[in-house]
BAFI-3210 file (N, C-alpha, C; in Angstrom, 3 decimals, decimal comma, padded with zeros to 6 digits):
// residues 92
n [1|2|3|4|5|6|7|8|9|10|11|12|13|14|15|16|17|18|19|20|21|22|23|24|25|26|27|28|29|30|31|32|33|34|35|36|37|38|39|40|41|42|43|44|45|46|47|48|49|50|51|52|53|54|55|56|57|58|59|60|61|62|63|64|65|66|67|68|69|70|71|72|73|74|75|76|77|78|79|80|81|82|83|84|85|86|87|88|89|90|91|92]
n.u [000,853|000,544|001,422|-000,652|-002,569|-002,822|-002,967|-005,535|-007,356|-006,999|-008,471|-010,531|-011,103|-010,736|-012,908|-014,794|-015,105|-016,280|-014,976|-013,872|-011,126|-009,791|-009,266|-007,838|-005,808|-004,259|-004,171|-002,564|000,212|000,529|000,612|003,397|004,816|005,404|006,661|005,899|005,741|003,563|002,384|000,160|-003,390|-006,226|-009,432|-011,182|-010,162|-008,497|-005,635|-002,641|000,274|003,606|004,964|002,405|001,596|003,832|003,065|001,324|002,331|003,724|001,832|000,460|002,465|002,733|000,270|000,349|002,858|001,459|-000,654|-002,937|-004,094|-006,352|-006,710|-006,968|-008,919|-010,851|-011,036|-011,545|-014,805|-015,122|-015,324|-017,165|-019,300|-019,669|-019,983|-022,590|-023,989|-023,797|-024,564|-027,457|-028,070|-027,963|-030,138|-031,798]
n.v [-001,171|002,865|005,510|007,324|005,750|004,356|006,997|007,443|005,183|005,442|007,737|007,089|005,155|006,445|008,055|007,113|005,481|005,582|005,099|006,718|006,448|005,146|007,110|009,060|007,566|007,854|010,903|010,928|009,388|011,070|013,953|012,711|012,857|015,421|016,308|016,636|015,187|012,412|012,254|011,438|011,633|013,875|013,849|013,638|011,945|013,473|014,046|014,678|016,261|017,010|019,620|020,869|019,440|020,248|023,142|023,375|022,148|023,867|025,915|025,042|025,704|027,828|028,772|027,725|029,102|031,301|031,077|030,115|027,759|025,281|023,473|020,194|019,319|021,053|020,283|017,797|018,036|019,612|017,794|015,500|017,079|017,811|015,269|014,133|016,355|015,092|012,082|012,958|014,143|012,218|010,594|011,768]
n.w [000,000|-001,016|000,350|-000,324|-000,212|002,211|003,693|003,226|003,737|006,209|007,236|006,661|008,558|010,933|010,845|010,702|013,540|016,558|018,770|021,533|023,223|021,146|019,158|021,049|021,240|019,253|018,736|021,143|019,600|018,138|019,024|020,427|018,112|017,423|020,083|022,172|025,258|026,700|029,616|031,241|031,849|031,945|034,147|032,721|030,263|028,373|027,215|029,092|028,696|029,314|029,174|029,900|032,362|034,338|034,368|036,143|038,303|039,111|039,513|041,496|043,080|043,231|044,530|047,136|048,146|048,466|050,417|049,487|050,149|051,729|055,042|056,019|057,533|056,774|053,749|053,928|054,814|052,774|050,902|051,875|051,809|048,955|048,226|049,473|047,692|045,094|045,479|046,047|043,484|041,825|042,306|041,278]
ca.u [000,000|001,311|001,837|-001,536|-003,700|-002,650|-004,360|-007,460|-008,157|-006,519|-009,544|-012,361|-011,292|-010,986|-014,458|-015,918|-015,182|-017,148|-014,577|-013,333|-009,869|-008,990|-009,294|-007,330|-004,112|-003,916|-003,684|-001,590|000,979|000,735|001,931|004,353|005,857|005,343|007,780|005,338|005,495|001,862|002,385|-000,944|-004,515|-007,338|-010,673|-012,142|-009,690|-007,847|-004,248|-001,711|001,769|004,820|004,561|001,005|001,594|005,103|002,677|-000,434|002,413|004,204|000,666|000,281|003,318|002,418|-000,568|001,069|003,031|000,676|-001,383|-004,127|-004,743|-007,310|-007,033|-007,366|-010,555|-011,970|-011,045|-012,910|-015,930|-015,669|-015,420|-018,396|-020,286|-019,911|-020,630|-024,042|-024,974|-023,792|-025,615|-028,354|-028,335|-027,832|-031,213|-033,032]
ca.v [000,000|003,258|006,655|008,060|004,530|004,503|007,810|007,266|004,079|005,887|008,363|005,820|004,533|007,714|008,740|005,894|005,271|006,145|004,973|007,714|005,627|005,110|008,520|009,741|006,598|008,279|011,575|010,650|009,026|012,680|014,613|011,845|012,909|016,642|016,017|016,681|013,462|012,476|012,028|011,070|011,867|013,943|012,605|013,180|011,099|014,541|013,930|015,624|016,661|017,632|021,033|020,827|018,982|021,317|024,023|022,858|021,598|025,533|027,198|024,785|025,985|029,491|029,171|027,245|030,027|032,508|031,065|029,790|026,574|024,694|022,336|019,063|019,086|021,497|019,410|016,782|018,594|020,014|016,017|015,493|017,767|017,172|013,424|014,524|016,623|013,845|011,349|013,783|014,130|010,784|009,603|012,385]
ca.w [000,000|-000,813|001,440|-000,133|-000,095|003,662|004,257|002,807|004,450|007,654|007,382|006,370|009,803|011,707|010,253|011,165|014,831|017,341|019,735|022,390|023,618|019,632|018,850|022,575|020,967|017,679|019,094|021,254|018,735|016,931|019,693|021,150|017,561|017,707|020,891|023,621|026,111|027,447|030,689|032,154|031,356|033,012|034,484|031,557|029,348|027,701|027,846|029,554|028,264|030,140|029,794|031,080|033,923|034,517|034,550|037,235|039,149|039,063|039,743|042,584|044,148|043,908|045,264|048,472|048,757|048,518|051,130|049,076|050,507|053,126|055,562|055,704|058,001|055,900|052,706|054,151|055,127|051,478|049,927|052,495|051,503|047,542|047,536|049,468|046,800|043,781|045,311|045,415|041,832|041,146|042,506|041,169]
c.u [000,904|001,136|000,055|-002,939|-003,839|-003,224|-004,965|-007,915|-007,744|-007,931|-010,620|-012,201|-011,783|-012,573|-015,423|-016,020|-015,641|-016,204|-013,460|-011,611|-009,276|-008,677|-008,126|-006,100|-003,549|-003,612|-002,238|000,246|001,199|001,181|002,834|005,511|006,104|006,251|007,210|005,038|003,969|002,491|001,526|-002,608|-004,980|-008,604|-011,195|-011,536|-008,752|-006,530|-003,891|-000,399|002,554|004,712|003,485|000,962|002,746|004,411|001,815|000,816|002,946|002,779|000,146|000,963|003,436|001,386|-000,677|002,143|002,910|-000,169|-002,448|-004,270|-006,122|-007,147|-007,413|-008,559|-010,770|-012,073|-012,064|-014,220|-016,427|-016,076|-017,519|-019,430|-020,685|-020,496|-022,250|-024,329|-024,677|-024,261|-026,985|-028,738|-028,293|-029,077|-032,271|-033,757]
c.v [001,241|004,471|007,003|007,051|004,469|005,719|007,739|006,281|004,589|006,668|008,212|005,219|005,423|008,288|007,947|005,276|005,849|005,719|006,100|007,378|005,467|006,082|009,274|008,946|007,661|009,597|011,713|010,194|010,654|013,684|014,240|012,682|014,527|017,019|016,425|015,136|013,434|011,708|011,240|011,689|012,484|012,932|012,517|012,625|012,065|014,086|015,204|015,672|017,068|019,047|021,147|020,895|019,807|022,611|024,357|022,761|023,364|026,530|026,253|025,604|027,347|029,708|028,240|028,319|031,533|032,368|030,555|028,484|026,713|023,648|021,095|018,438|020,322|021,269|018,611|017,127|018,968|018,678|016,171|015,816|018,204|015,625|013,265|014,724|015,547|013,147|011,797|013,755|012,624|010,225|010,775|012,007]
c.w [000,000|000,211|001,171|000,469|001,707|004,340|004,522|003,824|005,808|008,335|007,004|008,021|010,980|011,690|011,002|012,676|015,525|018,884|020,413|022,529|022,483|019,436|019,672|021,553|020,228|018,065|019,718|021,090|017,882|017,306|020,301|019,431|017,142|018,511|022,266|024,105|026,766|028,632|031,629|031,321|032,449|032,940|033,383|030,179|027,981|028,216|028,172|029,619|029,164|030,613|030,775|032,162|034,980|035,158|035,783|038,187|040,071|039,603|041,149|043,417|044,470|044,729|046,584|048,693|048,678|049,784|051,123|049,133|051,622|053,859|055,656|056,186|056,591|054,319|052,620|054,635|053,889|050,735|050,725|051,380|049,726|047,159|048,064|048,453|045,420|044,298|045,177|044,127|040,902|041,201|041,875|039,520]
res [x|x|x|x|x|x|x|x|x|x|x|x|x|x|x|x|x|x|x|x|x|x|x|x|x|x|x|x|x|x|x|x|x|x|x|x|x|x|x|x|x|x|x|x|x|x|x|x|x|x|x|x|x|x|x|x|x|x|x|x|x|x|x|x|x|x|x|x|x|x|x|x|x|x|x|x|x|x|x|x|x|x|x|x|x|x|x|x|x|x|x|x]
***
């Protein structure tokens, strides 16, 4: 098969999947060669690159020493008091 036949049928496939996780590889493979490393993924299955994660980890650390944290009781009072309201919404 040659360079262009390999396209085509590349994007009869692409077209045609409906699968999320195929779609996320192939990306993946496209900026692995772009030269950004995927590192990890968020919850919602978006990767996350070096830089990225370089960056979240840098805006953490400013805002630990800025002051802008909470507690670990009042973490857990915040969890608490989120999984109330999602089960909430879950049964409604």
């Amino acid at each position: 098969m040659d360079i262009q036949a390999t396209k085509l049928e590349l994007m009869r496939l692409l077209l045609n999947t409906q699968k999320e996780q195929v779609l996320a590889r192939i990306r993946e493979v496209f900026e692995q060669e772009e030269g950004e490393e995927i590192v990890g993924y968020k919850p919602n299955g978006d990767l996350i690159t070096q830089p990225e994660l370089v960056a979240r980890a840098e805006a953490s650390e400013r805002d630990i020493a800025e002051g802008r944290t909470i507690s670990i009781h009042q973490f857990s009072q915040d969890l608490e008091k989120w999984k109330k309201e999602k089960r909430k919404s879950l049964t409604k």
